[in-house]
ZATI-872763 format. One record per residue (C-alpha): residue number from 1; residue in three letters; x, y, z. Coordinates in steps of 0.02 Angstrom, whole numbers, always signed. Example, Ala and Ser with C-alpha at 12.3 -4.5 7.8 and 13.67 -1.06 7.14 Angstrom:
BEGIN
<pos 1 | code ALA | east +615 | north -225 | up +390>
<pos 2 | code SER | east +684 | north -53 | up +357>
***
This chain:
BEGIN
<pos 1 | code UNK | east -1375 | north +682 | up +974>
<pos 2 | code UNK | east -1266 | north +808 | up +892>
<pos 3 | code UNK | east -1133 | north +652 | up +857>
<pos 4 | code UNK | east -1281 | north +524 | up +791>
<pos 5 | code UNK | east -1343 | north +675 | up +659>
<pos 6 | code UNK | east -1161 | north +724 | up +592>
<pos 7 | code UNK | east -1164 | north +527 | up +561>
<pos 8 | code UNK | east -1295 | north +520 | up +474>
<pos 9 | code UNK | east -1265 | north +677 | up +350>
<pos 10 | code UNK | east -1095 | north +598 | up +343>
<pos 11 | code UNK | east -1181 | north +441 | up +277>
<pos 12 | code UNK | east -1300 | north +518 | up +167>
<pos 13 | code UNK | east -1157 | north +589 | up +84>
<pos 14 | code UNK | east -1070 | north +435 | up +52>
<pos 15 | code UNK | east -1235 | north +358 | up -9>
<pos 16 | code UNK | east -1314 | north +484 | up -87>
<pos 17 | code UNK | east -1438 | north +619 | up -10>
<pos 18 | code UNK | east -1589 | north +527 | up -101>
<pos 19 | code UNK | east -1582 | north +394 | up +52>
<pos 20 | code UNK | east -1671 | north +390 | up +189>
<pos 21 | code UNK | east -1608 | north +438 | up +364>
<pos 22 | code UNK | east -1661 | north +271 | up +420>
<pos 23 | code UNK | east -1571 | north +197 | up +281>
<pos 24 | code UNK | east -1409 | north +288 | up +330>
<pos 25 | code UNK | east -1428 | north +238 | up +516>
<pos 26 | code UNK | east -1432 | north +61 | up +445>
<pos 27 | code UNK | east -1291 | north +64 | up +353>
<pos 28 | code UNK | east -1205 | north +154 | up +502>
<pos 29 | code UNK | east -1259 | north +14 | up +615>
<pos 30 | code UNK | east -1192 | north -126 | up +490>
<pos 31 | code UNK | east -1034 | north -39 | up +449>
<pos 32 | code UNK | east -1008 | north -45 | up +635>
<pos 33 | code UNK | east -1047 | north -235 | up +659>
<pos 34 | code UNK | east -958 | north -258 | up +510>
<pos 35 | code UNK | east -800 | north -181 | up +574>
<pos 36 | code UNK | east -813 | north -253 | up +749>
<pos 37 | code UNK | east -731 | north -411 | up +659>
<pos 38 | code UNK | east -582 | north -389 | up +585>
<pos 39 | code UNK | east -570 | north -453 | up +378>
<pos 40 | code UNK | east -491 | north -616 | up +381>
<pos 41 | code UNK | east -405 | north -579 | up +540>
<pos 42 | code UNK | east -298 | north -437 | up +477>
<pos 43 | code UNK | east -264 | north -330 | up +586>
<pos 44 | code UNK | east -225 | north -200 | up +461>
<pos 45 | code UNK | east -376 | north -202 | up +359>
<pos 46 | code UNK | east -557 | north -157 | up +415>
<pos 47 | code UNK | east -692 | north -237 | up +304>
<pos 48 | code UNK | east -772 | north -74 | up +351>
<pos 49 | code UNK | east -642 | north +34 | up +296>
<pos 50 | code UNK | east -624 | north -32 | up +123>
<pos 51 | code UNK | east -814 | north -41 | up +97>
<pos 52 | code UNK | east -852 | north +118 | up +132>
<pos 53 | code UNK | east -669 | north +191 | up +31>
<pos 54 | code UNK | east -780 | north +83 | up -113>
<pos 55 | code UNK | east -938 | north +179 | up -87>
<pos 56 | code UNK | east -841 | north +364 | up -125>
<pos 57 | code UNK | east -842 | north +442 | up -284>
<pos 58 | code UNK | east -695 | north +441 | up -371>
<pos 59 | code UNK | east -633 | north +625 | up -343>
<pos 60 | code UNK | east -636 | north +595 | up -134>
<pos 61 | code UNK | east -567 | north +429 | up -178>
<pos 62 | code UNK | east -407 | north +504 | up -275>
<pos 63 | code UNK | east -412 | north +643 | up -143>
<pos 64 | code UNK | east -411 | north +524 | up +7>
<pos 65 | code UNK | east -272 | north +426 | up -56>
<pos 66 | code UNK | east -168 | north +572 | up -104>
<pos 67 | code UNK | east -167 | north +605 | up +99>
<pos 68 | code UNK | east -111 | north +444 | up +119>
<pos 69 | code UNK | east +32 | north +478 | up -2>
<pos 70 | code UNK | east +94 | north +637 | up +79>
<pos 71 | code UNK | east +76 | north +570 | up +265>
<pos 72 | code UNK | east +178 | north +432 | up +210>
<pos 73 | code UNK | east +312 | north +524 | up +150>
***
């Protein structure tokens, strides 16, 4: 249980807190379907990943990517 509610909080914050939890637990649900498939058969690219790196406002976006930057170098 403790797992399934940090997932949905998690979720709510990406979607905005105005959702519902059933909402969230959706989109949880999909994201996972949605990721069990690999885009296009890349192996280095998640359809899930991307969408939800869509769904983030811009300052976790620019923050996200600037730990990408620094683990890559």
């Amino acid at each position: 249980m403790p797992v399934i509610e940090r997932a949905i909080e998690t979720a709510a914050l990406m979607l905005g807190s105005a959702r519902s939890r059933g909402y969230c637990l959706e989109m949880i649900c999909a994201d996972f379907l949605a990721g069990a498939n690999l885009d296009h058969g890349d192996p280095e690219m998640l359809f899930s990943m991307t969408r939800f790196f869509k769904l983030l406002p811009e300052e976790q976006r620019q923050k996200f990517l600037s730990c990408l930057h620094q683990e890559a170098s």
